[in-house]
N, C-alpha and C positions, 0 to 999 in steps of 0.2 A: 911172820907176825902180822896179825891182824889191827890195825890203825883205826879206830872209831873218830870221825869227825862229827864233833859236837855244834861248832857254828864257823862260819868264816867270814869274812868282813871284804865286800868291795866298793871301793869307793864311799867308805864310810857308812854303808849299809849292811847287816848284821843280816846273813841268812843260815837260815838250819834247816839238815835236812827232812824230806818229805814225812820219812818215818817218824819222825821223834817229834812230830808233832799232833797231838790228841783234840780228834773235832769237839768240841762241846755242844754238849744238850741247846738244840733253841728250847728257849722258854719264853713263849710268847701266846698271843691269842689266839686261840682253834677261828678260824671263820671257813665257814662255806662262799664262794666263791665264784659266783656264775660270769664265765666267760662270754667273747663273743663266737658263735657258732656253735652253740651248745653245750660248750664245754661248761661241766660243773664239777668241781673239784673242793675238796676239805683238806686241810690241814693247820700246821702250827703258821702263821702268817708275817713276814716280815715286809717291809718295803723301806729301799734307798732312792730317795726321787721317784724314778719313773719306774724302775727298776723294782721288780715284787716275787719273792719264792714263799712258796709252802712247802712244808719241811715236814715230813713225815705223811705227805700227801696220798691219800687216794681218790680216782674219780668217782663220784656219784651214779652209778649207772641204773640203779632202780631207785624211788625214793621210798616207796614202801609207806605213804603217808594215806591218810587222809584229810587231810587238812594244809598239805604243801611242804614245802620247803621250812616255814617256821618251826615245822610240827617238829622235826628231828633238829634243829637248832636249838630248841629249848629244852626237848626232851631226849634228843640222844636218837641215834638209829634203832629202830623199829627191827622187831624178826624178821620183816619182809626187805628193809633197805638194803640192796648190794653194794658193795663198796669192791673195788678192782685197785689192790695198792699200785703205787708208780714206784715202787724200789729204788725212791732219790728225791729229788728236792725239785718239784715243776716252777719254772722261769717264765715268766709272761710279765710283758708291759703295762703299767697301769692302764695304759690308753684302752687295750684290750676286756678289762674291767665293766660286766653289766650293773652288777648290785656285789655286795656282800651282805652275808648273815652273820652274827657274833654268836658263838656258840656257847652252853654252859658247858664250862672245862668238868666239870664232876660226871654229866652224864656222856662224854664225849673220854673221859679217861678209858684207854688201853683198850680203843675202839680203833686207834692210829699206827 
């Protein structure tokens, strides 16, 4: 007979396991994200201190613009913008941070 453990308790702290717990949706701002060494990357944007992920990231790797960086921030990726997803969540330090862009979440929806 099969035993499902639900939670256990050590030391007065409550843990469950791996499985039975469901990641949630970030729900945060898209920004474009220019690194240091050319790294330019989009996603859903978080930061704890120093500490910064984009969630649902991909790198920038053609911009496809005429007009820059703005142009797909405000108006969304262009036919020509390539986007290379990172199948996870990219981790970098604010310190590493050149600029960000705030992007409009409507023309930037189910682009990620």
């Amino acid at each position: 007979m099969e035993q499902k453990l639900e939670e256990i308790s050590v030391n007065g702290i409550s843990y469950v396991p791996k499985d039975s717990v469901q990641e949630k949706d970030i729900v945060s701002d898209i920004k474009i994200v220019v690194l240091q060494r050319g790294w330019i990357v989009v996603g859903r944007f978080e930061r704890k201190d120093t500490q910064c992920k984009l969630h649902n990231a991909s790198v920038i790797r053609t911009w496809g613009t005429t007009y820059g960086l703005g142009e797909i921030a405000e108006g969304g990726p262009t036919s020509s913008t390539k986007l290379d997803k990172c199948k996870g969540v990219v981790e970098f330090d604010y310190m590493t941070v050149v600029l960000t862009l705030d992007c409009q979440e409507k023309k930037w929806s189910g682009k990620l």
